[in-house]
Biotite code that builds the C-alpha atoms (Angstrom):
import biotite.structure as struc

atoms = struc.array([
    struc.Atom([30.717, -97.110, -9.123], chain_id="A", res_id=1, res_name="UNK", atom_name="CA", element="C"),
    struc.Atom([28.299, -96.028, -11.867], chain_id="A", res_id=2, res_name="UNK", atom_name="CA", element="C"),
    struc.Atom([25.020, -98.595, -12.732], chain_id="A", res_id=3, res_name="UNK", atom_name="CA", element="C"),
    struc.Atom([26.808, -98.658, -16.197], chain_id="A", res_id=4, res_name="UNK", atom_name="CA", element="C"),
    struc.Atom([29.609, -100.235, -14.393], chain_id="A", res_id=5, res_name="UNK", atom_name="CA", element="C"),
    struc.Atom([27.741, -102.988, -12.252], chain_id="A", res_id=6, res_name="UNK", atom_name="CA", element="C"),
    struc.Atom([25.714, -103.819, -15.540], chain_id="A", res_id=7, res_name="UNK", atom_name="CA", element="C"),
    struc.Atom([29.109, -104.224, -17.391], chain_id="A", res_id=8, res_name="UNK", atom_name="CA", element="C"),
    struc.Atom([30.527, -106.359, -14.686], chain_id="A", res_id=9, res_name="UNK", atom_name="CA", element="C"),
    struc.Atom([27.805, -108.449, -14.339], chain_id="A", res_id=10, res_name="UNK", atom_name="CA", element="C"),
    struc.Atom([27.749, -109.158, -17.778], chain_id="A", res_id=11, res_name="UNK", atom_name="CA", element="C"),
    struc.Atom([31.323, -110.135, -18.084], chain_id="A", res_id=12, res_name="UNK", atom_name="CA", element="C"),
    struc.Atom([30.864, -112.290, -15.084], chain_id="A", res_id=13, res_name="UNK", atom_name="CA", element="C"),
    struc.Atom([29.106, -115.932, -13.926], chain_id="A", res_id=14, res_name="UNK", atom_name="CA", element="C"),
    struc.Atom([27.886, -117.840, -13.912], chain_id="A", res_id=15, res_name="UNK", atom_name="CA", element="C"),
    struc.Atom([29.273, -118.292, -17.272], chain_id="A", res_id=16, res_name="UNK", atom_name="CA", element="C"),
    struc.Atom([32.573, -115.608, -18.139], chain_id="A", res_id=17, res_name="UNK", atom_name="CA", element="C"),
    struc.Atom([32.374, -114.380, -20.994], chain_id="A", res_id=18, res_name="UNK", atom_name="CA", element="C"),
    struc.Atom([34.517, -112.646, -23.495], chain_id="A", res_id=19, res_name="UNK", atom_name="CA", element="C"),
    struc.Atom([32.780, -109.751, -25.103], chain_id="A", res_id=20, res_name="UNK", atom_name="CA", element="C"),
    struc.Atom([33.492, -106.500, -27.712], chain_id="A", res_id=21, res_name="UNK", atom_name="CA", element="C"),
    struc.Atom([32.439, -103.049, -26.607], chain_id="A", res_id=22, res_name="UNK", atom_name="CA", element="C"),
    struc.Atom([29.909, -103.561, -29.315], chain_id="A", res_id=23, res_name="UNK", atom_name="CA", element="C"),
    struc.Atom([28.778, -107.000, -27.654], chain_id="A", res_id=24, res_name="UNK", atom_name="CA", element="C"),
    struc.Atom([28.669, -105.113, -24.208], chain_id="A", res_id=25, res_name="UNK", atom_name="CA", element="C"),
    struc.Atom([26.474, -101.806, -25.657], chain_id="A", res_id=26, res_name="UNK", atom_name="CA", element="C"),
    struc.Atom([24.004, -104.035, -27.311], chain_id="A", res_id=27, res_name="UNK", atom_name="CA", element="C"),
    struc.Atom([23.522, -106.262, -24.288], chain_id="A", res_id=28, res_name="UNK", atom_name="CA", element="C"),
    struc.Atom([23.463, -103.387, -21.697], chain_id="A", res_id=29, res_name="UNK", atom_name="CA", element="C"),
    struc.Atom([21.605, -100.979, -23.666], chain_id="A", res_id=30, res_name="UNK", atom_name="CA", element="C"),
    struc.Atom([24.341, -98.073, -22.977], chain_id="A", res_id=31, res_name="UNK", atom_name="CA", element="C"),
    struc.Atom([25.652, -96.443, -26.181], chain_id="A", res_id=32, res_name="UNK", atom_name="CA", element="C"),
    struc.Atom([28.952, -97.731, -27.524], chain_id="A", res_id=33, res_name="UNK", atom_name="CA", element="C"),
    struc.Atom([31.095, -94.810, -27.254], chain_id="A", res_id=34, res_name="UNK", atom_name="CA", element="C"),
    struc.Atom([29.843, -94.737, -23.316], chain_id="A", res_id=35, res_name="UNK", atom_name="CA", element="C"),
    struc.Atom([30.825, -98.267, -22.849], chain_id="A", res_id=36, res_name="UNK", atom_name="CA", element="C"),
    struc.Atom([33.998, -97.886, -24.369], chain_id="A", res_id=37, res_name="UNK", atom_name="CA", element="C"),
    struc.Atom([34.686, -94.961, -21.725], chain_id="A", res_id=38, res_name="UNK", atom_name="CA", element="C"),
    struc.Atom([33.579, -97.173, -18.955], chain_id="A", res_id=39, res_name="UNK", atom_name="CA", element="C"),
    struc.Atom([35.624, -100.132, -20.027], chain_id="A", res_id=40, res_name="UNK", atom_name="CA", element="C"),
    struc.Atom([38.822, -98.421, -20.099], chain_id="A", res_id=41, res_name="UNK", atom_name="CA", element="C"),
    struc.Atom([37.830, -97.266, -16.199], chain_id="A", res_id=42, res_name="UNK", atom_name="CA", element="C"),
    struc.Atom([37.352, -100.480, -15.651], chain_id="A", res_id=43, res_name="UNK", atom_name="CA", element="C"),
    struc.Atom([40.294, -101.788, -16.806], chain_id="A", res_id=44, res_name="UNK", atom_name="CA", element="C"),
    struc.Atom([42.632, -99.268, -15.650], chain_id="A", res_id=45, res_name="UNK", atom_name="CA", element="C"),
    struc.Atom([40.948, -100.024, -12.135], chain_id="A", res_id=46, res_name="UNK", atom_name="CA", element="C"),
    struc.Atom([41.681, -103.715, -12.474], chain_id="A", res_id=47, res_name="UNK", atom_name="CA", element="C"),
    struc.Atom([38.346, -104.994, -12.812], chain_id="A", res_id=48, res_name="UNK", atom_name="CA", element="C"),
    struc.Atom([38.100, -105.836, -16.410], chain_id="A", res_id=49, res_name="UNK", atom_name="CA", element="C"),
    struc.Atom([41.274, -107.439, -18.630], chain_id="A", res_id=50, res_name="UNK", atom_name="CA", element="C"),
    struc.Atom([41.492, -106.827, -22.219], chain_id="A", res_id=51, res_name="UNK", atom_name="CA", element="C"),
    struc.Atom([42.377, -109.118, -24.900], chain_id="A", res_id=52, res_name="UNK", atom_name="CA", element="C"),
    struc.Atom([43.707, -107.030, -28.090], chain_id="A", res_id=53, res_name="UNK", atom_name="CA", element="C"),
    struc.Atom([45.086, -108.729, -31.023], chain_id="A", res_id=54, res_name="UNK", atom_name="CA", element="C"),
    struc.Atom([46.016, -107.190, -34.011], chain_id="A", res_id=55, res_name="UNK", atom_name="CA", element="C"),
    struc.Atom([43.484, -106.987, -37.062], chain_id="A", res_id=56, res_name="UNK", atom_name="CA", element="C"),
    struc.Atom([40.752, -107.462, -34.446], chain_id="A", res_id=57, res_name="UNK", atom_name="CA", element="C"),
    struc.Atom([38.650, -106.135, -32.240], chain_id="A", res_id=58, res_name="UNK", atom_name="CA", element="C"),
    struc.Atom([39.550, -106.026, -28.576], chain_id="A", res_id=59, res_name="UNK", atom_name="CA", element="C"),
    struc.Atom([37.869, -108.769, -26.424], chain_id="A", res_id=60, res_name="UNK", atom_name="CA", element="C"),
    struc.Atom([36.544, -107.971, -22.810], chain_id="A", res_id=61, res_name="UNK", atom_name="CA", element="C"),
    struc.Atom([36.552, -110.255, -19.471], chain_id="A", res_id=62, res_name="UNK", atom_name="CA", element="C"),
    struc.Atom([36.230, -110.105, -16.250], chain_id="A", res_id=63, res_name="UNK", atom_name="CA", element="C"),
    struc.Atom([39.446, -110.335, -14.002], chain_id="A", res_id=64, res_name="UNK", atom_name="CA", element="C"),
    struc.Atom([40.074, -112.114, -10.851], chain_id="A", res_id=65, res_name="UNK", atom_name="CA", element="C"),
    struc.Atom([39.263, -108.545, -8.922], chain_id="A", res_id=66, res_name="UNK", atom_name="CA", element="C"),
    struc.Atom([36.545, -107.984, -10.820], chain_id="A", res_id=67, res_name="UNK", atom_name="CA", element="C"),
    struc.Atom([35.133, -111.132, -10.020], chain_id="A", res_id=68, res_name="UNK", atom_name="CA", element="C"),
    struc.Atom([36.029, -110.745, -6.054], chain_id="A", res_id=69, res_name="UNK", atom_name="CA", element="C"),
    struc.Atom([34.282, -107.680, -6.291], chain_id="A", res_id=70, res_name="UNK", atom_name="CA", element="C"),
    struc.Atom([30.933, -109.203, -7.561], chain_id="A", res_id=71, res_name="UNK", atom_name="CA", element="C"),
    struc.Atom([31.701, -112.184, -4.912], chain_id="A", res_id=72, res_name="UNK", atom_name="CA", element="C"),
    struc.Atom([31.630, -109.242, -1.966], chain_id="A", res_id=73, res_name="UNK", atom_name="CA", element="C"),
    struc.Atom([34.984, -110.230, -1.120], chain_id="A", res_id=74, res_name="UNK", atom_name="CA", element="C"),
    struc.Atom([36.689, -106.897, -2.800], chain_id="A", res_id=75, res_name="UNK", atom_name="CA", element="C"),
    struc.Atom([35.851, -103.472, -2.084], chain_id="A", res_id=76, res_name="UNK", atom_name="CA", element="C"),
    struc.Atom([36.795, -100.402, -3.969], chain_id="A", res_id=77, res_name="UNK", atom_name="CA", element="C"),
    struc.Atom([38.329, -99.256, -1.685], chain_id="A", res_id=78, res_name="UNK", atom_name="CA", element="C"),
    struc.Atom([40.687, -102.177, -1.218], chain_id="A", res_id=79, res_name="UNK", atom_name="CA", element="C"),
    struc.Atom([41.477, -101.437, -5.340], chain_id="A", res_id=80, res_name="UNK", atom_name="CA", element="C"),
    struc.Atom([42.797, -97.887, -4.269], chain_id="A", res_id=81, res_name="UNK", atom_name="CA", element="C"),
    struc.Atom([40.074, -96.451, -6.496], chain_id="A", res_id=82, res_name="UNK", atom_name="CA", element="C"),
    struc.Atom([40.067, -94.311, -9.343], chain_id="A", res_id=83, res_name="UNK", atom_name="CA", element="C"),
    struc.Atom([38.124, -90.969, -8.786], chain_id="A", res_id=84, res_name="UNK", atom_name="CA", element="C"),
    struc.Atom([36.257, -92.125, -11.960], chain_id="A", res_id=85, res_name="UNK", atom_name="CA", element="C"),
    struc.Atom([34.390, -95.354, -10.942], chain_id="A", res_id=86, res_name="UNK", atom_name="CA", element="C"),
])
C-alpha cells in the first residue's frame, strides 16, 4: 500500500464518509490529480473504494465496506487477494 493510498482512504473514511471527486481528493491530499486518479482506480479495482458515475458528471468517490474494515484493522490485504499495484 502506497502513503498516497492510506491518505486517500483516510480521507474517504470516518468519522464522517464522504463522497469526493478526484479533484476534491488531489486538493485535500496534496498529490497531483492525474496521480490520484491512478490510485483511485487501484483502489477501486481492489475493492477498497466504490465509485459513483453518472452521466454529465463527474465521478464521485467513497469508501466501501472493505475499505472501511481495512482502516478498522479488521481487513488485511492480503485477505483482498491483492493487486501487485497497491
Amino acid at each position: 500500500m502506497k502513503a498516497a493510498d492510506q491518505a486517500i482512504l483516510q480521507l474517504l473514511g470516518p468519522p464522517k464518509p464522504l463522497e469526493l471527486t478526484p479533484g476534491n481528493i488531489a486538493r485535500n491530499t496534496g498529490l497531483s490529480r492525474g496521480y490520484t486518479s491512478s490510485r483511485l482506480s487501484v483502489l477501486v479495482d481492489n475493492g477498497l473504494v466504490e465509485v459513483d458515475e453518472q452521466e454529465g458528471s463527474h465521478p464521485f468517490y467513497n469508501l466501501s465496506d472493505q475499505g472501511r474494515a481495512y482502516l478498522e484493522g479488521k481487513l488485511s490485504l492480503e485477505d483482498l487477494g491483492q493487486n501487485s499495484e497497491i
